[in-house]
C-alpha positions as CSV (number, residue, x, y, z in Angstrom):
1,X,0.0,0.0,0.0
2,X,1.8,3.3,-0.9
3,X,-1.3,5.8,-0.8
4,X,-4.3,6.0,1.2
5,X,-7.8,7.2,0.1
6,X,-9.5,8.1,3.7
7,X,-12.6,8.7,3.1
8,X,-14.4,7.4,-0.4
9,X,-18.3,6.8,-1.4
10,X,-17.5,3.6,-3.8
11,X,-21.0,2.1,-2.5
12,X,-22.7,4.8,-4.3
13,X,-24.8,5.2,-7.6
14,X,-22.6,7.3,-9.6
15,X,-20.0,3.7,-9.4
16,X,-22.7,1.5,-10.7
17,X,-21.3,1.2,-14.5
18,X,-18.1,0.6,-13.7
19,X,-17.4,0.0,-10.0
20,X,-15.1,-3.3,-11.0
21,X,-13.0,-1.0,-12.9
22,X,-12.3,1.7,-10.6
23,X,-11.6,-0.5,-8.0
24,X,-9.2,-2.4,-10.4
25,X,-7.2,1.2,-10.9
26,X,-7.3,2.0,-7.4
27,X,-5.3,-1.6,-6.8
28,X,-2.9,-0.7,-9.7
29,X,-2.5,2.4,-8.1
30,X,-1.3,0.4,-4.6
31,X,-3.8,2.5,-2.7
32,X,-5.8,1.7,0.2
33,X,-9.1,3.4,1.2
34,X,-11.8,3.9,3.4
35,X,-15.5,3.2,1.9
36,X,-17.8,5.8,4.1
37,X,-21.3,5.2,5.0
38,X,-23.5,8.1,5.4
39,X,-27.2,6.3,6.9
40,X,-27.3,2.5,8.1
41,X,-28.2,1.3,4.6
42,X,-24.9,2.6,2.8
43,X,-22.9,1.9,6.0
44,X,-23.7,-1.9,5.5
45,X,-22.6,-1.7,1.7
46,X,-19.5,0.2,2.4
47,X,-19.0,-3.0,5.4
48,X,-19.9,-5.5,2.6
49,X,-17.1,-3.9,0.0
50,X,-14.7,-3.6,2.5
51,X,-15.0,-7.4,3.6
52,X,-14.9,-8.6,-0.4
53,X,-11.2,-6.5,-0.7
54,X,-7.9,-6.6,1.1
55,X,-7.3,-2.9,0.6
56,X,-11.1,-1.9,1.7
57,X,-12.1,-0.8,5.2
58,X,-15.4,1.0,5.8
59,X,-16.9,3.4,8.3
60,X,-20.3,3.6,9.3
61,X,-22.6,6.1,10.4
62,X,-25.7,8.9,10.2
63,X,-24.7,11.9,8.1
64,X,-25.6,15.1,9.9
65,X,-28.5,16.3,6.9
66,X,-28.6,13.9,4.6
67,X,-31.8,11.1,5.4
68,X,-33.3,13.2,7.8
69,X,-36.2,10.7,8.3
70,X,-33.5,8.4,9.4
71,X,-34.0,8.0,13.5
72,X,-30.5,7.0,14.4
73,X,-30.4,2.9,16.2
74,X,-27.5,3.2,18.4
75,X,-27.7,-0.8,18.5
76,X,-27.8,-1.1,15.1
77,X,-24.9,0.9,14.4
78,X,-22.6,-0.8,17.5
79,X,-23.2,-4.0,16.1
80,X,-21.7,-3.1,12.8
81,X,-18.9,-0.8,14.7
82,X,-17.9,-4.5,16.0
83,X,-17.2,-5.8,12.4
84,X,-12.8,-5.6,12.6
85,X,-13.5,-4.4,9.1
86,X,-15.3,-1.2,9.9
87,X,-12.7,1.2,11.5
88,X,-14.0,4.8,12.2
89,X,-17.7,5.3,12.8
90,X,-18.9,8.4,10.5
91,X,-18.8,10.4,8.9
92,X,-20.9,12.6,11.1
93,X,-21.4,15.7,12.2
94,X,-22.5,18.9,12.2
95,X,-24.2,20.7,9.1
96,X,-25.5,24.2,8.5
97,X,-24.8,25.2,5.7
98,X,-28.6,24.9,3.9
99,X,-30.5,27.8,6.4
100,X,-30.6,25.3,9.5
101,X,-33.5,25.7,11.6
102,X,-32.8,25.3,15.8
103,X,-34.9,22.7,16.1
104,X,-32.7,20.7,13.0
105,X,-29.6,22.0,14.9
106,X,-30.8,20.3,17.8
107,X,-31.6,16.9,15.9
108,X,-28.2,17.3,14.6
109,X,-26.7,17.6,17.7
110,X,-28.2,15.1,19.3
111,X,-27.6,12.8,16.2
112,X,-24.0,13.3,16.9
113,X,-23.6,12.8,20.4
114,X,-25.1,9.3,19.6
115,X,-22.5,8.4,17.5
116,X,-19.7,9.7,19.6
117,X,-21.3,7.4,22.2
118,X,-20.9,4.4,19.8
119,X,-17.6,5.3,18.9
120,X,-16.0,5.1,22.4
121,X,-18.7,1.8,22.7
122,X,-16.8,-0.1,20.0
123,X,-13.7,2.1,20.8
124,X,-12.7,3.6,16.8
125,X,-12.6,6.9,16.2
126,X,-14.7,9.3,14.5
127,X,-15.1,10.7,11.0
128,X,-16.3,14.2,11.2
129,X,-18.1,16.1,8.5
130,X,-18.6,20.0,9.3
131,X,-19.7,22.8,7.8
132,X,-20.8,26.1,8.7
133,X,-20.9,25.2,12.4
134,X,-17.4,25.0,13.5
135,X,-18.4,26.9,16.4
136,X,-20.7,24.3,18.2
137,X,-18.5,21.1,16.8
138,X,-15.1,22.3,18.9
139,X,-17.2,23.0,21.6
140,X,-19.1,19.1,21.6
141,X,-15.1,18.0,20.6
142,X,-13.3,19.8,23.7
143,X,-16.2,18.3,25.9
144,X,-16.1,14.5,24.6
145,X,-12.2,14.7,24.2
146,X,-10.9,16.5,27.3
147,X,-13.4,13.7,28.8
148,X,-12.0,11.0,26.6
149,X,-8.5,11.7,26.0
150,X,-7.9,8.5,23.8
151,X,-11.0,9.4,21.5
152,X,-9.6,9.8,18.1
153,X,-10.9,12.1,15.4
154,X,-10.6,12.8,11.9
155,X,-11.5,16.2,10.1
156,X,-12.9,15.2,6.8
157,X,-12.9,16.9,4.1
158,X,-10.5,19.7,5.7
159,X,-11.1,23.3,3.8
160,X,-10.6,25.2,6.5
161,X,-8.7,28.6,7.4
162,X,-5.5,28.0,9.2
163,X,-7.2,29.6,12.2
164,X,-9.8,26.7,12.5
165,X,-7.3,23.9,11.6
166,X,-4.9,25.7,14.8
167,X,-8.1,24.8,16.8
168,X,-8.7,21.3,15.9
169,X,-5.0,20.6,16.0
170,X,-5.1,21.7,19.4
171,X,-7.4,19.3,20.5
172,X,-5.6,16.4,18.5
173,X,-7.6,16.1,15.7
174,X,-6.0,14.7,12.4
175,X,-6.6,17.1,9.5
176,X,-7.8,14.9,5.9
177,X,-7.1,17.1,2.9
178,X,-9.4,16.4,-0.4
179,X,-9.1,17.2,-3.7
180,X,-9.9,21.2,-3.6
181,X,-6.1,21.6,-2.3
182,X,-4.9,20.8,-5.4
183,X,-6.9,23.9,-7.5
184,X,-6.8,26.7,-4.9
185,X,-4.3,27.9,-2.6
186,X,-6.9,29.0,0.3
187,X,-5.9,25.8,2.4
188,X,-2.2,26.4,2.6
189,X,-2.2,27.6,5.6
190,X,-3.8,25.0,7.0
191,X,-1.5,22.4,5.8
192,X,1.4,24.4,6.9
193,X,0.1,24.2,9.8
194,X,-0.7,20.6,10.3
195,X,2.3,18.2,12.0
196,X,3.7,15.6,9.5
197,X,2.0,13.0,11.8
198,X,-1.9,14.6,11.6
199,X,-1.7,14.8,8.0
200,X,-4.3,12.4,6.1
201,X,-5.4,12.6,2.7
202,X,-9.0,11.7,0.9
203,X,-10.8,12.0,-2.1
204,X,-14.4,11.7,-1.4
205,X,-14.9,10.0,-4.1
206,X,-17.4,10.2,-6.5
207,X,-17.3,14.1,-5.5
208,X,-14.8,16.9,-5.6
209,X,-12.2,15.6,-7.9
210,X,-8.0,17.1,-7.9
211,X,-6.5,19.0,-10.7
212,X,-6.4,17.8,-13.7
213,X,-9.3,15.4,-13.4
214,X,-11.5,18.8,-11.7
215,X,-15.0,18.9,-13.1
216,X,-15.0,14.6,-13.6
217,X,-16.1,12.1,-11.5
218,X,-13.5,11.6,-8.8
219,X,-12.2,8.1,-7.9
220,X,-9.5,6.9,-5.2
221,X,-7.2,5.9,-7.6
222,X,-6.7,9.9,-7.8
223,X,-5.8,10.5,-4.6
224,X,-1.9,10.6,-5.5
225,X,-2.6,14.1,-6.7
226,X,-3.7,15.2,-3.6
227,X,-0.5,13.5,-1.9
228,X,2.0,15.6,-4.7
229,X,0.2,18.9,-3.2
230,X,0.4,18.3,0.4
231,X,3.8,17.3,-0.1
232,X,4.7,20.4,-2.5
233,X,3.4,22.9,0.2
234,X,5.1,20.6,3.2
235,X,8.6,20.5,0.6
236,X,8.9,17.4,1.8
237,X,9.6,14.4,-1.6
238,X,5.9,13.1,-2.8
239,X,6.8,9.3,-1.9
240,X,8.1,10.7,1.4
241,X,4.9,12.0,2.0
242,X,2.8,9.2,0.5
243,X,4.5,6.8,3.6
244,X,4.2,9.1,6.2
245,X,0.4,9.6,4.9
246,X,-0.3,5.7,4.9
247,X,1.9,5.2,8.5
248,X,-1.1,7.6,9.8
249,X,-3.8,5.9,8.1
250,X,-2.5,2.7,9.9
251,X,-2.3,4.3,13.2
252,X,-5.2,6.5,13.6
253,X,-7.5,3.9,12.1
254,X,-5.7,0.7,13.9
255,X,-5.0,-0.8,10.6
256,X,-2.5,-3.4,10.7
């Protein structure tokens, strides 16, 4: 394994035609990846590719807006936490980015806290989406992690300012850069910032694909451009970074 995709959607629709395929460049490729659930029903698919591929983990959980209608089962969601093949529950989060109400705040919330409890439950730590509401996640993540100091946590999908990412740092968070980083130099900073050892990288795959594939579908087998970026800005060598990247991925997530 000499990259590592940390946070993918392969379970989802816009894979359908040629899921085999992608899957067969992401093994050329030598990279490793996380399939990410976002309700219980893709959380079991991402648990059901993962178990079918060596270099295939998953992550389940309740994302913050999507499926609404959804009432989060904590039992359900232990019991697949339990699976050696899932390692992170997520993502989840916070979400206000589309005109939140309080009361859908307060679902949110609540949504959350749940899955923080199943994460120290089943003891694998947490992919966090967040947007617009960075505000009320550091204050639920100083709560449950000065509480929990071995409670691990990933920031997914990391576009923040280099304020922010001095915050989550702060409170031990690892800091996974997507494929945005690549076209922009607005999270510089943040990567800058970020210790050698905190660093992850994703593409969130099908969405938000790196320069030059930007405007296609994205895949994992991409994610070495989002490695050659962090490691430009770091000025550390790309394969340099690639290892250090994978010796996270196997450390935050307990992969062996």
């Amino acid at each position: 394994m000499k990259l590592f995709d940390a946070h993918c959607h392969l379970q989802m629709k816009q894979f359908d035609t040629d899921r085999a395929e992608a899957l067969a460049r992401m093994e050329a490729a030598e990279v490793g990846g996380i399939v990410v659930g976002v309700d219980y029903a893709t959380s079991k698919q991402a648990l059901e590719m993962a178990e079918q591929y060596d270099f295939l983990w998953a992550a389940v959980g309740l994302h913050p807006h999507d499926n609404l209608s959804e009432e989060f089962n904590e039992t359900k969601y232990v019991e697949l936490g339990q699976n050696p093949k899932v390692v992170a529950i997520g993502e989840c989060g916070l979400d206000y980015s589309r005109g939140t109400s309080d009361a859908e705040k307060k679902t949110q919330q609540a949504r959350f806290e749940a899955q923080i409890e199943v994460a120290l439950t089943v003891l694998k730590p947490l992919i966090i989406h967040c947007r617009d509401a960075h505000d009320d996640m550091l204050e639920v993540l100083r709560d449950y992690m000065g509480n929990h100091p071995n409670l691990k946590v990933v920031i997914h999908f990391c576009t923040v300012t280099g304020e922010l990412a001095k915050q989550y740092l702060d409170l031990g968070c690892y800091l996974s850069f997507p494929g945005p980083i690549t076209y922009t130099d607005m999270y510089d900073e943040s990567i800058r910032l970020a210790p050698m050892e905190r660093i992850l990288s994703e593409t969130d795959s099908p969405f938000a694909a790196p320069a030059p594939n930007r405007g296609k579908r994205n895949e994992p087998a991409y994610v070495g451009d989002v490695v050659k970026k962090i490691a430009a800005i770091k000025g550390v060598p790309e394969g340099d970074m690639a290892a250090k990247i994978v010796q996270n991925a196997r450390h935050v997530f307990n992969i062996a």
